[in-house]
C-alpha positions in Angstrom: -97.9 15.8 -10.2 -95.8 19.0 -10.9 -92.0 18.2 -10.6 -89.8 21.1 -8.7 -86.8 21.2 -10.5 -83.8 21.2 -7.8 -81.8 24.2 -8.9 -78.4 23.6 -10.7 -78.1 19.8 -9.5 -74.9 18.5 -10.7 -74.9 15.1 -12.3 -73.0 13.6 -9.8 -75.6 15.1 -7.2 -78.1 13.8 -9.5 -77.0 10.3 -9.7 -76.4 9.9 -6.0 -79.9 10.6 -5.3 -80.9 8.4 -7.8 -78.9 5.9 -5.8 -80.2 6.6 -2.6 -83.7 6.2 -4.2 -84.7 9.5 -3.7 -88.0 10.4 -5.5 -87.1 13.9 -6.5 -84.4 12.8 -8.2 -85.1 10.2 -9.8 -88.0 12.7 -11.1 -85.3 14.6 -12.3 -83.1 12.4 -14.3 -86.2 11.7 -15.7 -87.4 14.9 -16.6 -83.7 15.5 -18.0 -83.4 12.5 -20.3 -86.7 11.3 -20.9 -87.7 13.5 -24.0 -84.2 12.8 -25.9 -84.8 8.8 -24.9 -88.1 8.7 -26.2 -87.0 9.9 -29.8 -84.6 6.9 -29.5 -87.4 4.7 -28.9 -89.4 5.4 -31.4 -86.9 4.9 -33.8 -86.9 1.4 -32.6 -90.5 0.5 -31.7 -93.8 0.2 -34.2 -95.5 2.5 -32.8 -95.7 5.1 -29.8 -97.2 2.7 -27.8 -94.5 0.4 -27.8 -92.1 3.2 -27.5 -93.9 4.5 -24.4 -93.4 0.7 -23.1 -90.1 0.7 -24.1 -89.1 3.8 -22.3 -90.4 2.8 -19.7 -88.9 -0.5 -19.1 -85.5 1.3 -19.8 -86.1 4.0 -17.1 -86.8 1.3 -14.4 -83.2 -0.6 -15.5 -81.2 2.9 -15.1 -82.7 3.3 -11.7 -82.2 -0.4 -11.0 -78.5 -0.7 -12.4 -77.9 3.4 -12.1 -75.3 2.3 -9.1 -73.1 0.9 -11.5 -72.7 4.1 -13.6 -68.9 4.3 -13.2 -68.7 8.1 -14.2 -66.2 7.3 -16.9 -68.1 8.8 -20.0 -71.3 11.1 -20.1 -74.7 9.5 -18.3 -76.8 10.7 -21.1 -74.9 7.6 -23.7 -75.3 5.3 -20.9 -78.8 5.7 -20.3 -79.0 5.8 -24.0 -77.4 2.2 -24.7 -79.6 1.1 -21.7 -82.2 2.1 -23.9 -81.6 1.1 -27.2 -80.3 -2.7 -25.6 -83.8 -2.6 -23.6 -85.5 -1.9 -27.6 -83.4 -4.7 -29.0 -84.5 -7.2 -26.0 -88.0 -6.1 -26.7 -88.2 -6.9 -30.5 -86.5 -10.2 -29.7 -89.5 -11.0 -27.3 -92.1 -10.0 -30.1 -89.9 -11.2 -33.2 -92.5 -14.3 -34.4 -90.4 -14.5 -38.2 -87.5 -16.5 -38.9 -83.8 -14.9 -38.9 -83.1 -13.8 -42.7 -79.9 -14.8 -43.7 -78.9 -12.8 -47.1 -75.9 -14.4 -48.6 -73.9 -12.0 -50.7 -69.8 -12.4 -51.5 -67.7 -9.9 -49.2 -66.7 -8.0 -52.6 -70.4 -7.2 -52.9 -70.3 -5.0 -49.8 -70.8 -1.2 -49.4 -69.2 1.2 -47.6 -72.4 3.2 -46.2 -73.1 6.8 -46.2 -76.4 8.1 -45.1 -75.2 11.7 -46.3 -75.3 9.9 -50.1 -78.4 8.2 -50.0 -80.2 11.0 -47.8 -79.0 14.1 -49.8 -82.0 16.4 -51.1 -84.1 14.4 -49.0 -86.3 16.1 -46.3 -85.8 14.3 -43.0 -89.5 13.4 -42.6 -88.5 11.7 -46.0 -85.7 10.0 -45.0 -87.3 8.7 -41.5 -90.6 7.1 -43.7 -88.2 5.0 -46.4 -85.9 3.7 -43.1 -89.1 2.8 -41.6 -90.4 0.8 -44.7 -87.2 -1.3 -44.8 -87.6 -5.2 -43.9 -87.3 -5.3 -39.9 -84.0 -6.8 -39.4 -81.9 -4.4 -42.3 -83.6 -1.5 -40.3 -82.7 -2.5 -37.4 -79.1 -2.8 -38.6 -78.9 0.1 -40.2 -80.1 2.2 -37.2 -77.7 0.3 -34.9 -74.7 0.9 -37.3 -75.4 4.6 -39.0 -77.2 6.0 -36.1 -75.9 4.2 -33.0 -72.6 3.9 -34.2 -72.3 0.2 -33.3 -69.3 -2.0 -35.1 -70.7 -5.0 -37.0 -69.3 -7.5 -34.1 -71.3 -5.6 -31.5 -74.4 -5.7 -33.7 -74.1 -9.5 -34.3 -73.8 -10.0 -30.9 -76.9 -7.7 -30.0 -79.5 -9.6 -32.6 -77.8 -13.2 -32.4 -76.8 -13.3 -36.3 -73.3 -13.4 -37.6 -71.0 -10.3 -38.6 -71.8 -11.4 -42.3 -75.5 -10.9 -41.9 -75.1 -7.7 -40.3 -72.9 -6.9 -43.2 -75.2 -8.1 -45.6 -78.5 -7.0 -44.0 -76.8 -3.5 -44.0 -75.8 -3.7 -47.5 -79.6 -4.7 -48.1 -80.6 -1.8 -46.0 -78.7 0.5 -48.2 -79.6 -0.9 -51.7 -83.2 -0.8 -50.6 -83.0 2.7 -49.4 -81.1 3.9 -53.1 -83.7 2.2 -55.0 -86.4 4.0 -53.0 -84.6 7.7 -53.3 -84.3 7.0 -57.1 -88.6 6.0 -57.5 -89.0 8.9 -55.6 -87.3 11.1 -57.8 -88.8 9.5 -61.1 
């Protein structure tokens, strides 16, 4: 089916529809986010499949819950935290291995910048040693560097403590200057 796009629909006009369950425009929002969402899942999910799945499951939510969209803030980060919190659920459901706690003192931690462990890396690079990481420090590290989530809201997302996030990051990070420096010998 070819989607008509409704000429010069203003978000506002966009989400009423969406409200009112109107196909078209629900098409729309669609058609508007879906590409940028999808990237989001995949940084999240195994495989396309599962990001497929994912963005799916997150594009029935926002037109389930898209009535509560209180127009404070832009519709494209809400739909994205829909999307990343729909992820999260999703790897909880499949998640068969034990939580890793990593102890480590808080004088051990890092302050993280992907600009120091990613420079004179080529992105395709950097992508394939973050996807390589153990499942919960990438999961972190994506949540914290990428998302921009705080270490409380993180904790609270995977059901581990602040000092595991911490730690897990710290892990993430270590990992990831370990693999930079074997790559350039």
């Amino acid at each position: 089916m070819k989607s008509v796009v409704l000429a010069e629909i203003s978000e506002r006009e966009l989400i009423e529809g969406c409200i009112a369950k109107k196909r078209r425009y629900q098409e729309q929002l669609y058609y508007r986010y879906g590409t940028d969402m999808y990237q989001v899942c995949l940084m999240y999910a195994k495989n396309e499949a599962d990001a497929s799945d994912i963005l799916q499951e997150s594009f029935i939510k926002v037109f389930k819950n898209i009535h509560t969209f209180k127009f404070q803030g832009a519709l494209g980060g809400w739909i994205r935290k829909t999307v990343v919190f729909t992820a999260i659920n999703a790897y909880k459901k499949k998640q068969r291995e034990t939580k890793l706690v990593v102890s480590m003192p808080e004088s051990s931690y890092v302050d993280f910048s992907v600009n120091e462990i990613a420079e004179g890396l080529d992105p395709s690079e950097i992508v394939k040693l973050v996807n390589q990481l153990p499942k919960k420090a990438q999961q972190v590290l994506k949540l914290y560097a990428i998302e921009g989530y705080k270490h409380q809201e993180i904790a609270d997302m995977l059901d581990i403590s602040v000092g595991t996030s911490k730690s897990q990051l710290n892990r993430a990070k270590k990992i990831l200057q370990q693999a930079v420096k074997t790559l350039h010998g």
